[in-house]
C-alpha positions as CSV (number, residue, x, y, z in Angstrom):
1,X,29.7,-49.5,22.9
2,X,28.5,-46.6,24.7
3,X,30.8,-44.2,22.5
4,X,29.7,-45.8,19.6
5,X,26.8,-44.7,20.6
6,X,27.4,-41.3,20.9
7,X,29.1,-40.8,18.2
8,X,25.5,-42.1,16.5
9,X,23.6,-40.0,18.1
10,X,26.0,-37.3,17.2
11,X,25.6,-38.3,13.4
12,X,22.1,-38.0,13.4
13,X,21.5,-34.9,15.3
14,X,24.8,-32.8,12.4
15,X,21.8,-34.7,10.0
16,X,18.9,-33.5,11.1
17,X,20.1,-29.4,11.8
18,X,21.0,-30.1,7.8
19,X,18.3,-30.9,6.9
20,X,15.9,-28.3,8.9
21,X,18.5,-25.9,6.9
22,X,16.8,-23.5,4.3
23,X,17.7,-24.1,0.6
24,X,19.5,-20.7,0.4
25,X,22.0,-22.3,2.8
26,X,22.3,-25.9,1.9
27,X,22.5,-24.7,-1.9
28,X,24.6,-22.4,-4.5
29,X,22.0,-20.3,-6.3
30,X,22.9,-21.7,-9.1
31,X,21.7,-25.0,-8.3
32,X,18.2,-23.5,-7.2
33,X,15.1,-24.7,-9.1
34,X,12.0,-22.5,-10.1
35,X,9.7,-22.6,-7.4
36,X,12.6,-22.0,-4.8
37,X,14.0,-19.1,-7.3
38,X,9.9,-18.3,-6.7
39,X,10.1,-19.2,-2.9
40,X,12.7,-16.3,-2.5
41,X,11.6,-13.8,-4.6
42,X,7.7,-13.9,-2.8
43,X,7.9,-15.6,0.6
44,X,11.3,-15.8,2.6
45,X,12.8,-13.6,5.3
46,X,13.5,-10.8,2.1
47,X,9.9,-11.2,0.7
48,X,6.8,-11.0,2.0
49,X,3.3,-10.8,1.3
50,X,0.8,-7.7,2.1
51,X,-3.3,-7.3,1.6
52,X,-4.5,-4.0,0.7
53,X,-8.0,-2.5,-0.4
54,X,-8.4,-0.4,-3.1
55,X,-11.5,1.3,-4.6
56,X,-13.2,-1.0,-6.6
57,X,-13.3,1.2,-9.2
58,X,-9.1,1.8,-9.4
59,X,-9.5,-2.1,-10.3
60,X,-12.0,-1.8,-13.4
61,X,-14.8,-2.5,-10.8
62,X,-18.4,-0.7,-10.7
63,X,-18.9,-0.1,-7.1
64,X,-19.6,3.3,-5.6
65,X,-17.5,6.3,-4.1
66,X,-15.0,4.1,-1.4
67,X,-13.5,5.2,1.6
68,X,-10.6,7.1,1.5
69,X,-9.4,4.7,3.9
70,X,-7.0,1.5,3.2
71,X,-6.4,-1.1,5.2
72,X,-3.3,-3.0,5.2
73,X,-2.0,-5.4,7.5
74,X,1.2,-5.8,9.1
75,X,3.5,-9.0,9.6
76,X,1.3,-10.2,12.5
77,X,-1.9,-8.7,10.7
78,X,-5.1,-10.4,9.7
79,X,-6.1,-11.2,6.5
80,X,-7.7,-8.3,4.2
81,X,-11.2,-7.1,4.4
82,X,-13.7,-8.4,2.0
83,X,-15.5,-5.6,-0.5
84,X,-17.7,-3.4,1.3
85,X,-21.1,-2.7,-0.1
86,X,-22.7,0.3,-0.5
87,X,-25.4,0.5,2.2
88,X,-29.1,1.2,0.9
89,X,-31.7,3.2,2.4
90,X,-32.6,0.0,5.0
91,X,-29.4,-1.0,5.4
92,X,-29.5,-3.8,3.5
93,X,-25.6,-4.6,1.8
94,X,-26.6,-8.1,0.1
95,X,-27.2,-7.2,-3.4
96,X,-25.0,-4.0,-3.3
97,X,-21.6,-4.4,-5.4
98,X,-18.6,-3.8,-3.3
99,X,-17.2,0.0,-2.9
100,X,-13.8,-1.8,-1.6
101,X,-11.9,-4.7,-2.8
102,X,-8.5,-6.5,-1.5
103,X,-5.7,-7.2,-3.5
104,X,-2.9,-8.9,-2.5
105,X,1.2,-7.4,-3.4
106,X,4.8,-8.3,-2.8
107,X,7.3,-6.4,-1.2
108,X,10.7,-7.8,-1.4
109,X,14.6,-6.2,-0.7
110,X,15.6,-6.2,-4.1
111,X,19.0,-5.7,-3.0
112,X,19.7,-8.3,-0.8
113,X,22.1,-10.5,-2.0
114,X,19.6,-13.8,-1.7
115,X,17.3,-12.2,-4.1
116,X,20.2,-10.7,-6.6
117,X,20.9,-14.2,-6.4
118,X,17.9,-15.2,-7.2
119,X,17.1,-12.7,-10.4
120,X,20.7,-13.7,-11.8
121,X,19.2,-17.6,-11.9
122,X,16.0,-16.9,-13.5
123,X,18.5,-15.3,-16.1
124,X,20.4,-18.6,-16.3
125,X,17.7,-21.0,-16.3
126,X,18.4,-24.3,-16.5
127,X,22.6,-23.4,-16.9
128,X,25.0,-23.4,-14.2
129,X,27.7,-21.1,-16.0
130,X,27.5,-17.6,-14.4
131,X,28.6,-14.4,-16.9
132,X,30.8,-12.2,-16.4
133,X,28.8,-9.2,-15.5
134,X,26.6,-11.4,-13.6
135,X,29.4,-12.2,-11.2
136,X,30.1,-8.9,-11.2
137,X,26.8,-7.8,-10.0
138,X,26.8,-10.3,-7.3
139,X,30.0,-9.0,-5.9
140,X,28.8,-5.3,-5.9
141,X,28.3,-3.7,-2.6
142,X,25.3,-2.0,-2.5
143,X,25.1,1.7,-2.7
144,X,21.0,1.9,-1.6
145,X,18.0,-0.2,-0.1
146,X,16.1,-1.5,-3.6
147,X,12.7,-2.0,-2.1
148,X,9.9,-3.3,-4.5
149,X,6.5,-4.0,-4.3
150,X,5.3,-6.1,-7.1
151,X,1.1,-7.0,-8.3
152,X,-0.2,-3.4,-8.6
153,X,-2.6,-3.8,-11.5
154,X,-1.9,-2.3,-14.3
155,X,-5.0,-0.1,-14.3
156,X,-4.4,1.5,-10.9
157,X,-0.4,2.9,-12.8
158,X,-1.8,5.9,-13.2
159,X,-3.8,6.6,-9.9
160,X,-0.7,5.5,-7.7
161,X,1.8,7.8,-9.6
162,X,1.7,10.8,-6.9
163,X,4.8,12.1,-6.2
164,X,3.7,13.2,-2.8
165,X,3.0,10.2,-1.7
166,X,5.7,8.9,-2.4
167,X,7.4,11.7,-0.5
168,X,5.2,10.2,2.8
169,X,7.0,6.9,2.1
170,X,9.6,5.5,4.9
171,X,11.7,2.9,5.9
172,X,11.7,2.4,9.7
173,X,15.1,1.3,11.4
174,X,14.4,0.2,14.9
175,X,14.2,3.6,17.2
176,X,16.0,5.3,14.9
177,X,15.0,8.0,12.2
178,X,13.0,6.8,9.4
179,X,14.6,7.2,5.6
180,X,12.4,8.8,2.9
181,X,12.9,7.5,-0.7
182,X,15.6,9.2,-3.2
183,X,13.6,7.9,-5.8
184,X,10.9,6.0,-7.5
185,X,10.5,3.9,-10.8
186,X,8.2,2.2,-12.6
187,X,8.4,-1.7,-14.0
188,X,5.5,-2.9,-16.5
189,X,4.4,-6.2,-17.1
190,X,2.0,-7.9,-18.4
191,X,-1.0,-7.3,-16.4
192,X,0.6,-5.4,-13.4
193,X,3.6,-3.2,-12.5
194,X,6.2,-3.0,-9.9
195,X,7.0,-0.3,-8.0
196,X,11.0,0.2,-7.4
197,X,11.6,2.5,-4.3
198,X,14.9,3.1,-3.5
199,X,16.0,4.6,0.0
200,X,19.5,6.3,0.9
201,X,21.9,3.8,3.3
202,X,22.7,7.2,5.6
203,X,22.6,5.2,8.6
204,X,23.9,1.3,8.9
205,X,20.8,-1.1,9.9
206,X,22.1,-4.0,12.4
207,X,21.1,-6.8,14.3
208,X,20.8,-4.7,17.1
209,X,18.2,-2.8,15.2
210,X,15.7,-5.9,15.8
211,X,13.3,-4.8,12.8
212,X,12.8,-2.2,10.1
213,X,9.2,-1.6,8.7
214,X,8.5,-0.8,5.3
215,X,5.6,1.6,4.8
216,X,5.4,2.7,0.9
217,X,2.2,4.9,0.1
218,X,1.0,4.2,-3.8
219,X,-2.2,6.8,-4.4
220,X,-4.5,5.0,-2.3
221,X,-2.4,1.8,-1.7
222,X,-0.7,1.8,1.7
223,X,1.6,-1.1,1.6
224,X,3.5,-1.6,4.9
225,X,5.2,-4.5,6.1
226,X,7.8,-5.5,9.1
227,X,10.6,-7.8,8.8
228,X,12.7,-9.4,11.3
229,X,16.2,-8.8,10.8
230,X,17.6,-11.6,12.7
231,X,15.6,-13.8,10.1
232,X,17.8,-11.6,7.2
233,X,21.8,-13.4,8.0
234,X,22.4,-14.7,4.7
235,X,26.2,-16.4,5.2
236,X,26.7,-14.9,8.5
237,X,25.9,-11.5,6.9
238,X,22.6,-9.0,7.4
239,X,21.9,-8.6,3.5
240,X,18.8,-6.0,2.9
């Protein structure tokens, strides 16, 4: 009796550290469904979400000359500032339009395998049969880090093309050296863009790294972010 008991408790404890298991783990990518294809690609260990300000007027708006400051916040930040208004001659900001304005991006490892995964399935849809190249893409090792940070607005493309800040870009490995982009590209949609920065792998990031932060500068958009890299083992493997 009392081993039958056990071997119950046993049962339901194998259950329950199944089912507190992420869907990337329980489930092939293939058998993902849109909002966890979604889930990845904007808010999981490879994908997180950052508030900036911008200039009200880099966003269409009518507010006056902005600070030359942005704020961002961090993965243990606070949420973004509200607009600023333009303070009149008694210091009264009610009716004044906003000189600042927050807009919220993505910035996700594009070449992490969970998110490949992921961009692979939103090719297949609602199929479960995986082309050839597909697979082939999957299996790839990685030459680069493919970091992307997706909802500019399409109005600011022009204001946050500056090769030299882009040059001030890093990717921050622990206490090691940061890495500077190789290279920077541009992906339009409909009413914003994505920026695809892509850094050299000269140094291997691991575990023992404990975080890298991601600090890309677009124009006046400073969008840094820190992610855990014990939280980035995808099948016993760190994938960035």
């Amino acid at each position: 009796m009392h081993r039958t008991a056990l071997l119950s408790l046993a049962a339901l404890l194998v259950a329950a550290l199944a089912f507190g298991e992420d869907f990337w783990i329980k489930k092939d990518y293939t058998q993902w469904n849109d909002e966890e294809v979604k889930k990845i690609m904007t808010n999981s260990p490879w994908a997180k979400d950052v508030t900036v300000t911008v200039p009200a007027t880099a966003v269409g708006g009518r507010g006056g000359p902005a600070s030359s400051g942005i704020n961002v916040e961090d993965a243990g930040g606070r949420g973004g500032r509200g607009g600023r208004g333009a303070r009149g001659p008694q210091g009264d900001t009610d009716n004044a339009a906003p000189t600042e304005v927050p807009i919220s991006l993505t910035v996700s490892w594009r070449s992490a395998l969970p998110l490949r995964k992921a961009l692979v399935k939103t090719r297949l849809g609602s199929s479960t049969e995986v082309p050839a190249d597909a697979r082939q893409l999957l299996a790839k090792e990685q030459e680069e880090y493919v970091i992307v940070v997706s909802g500019v607005p399409a109005r600011m493309a022009r204001l946050v093309q500056d090769p030299v800040q882009f040059n001030r870009s890093s990717l921050k490995i622990g206490k090691k050296a940061p890495l500077t982009p190789k290279g920077v590209d541009f992906q339009t949609r409909t009413q914003t863009i994505d920026v695809v920065f892509v850094f050299p792998k000269m140094e291997a990031i691991t575990l023992d790294d404990k975080e890298v932060e991601i600090d890309l500068k677009l124009g006046p958009i400073n969008a840094k972010r820190k992610f855990s890299l014990k939280d980035m083992v995808y099948n016993g493997k760190l994938e960035l």
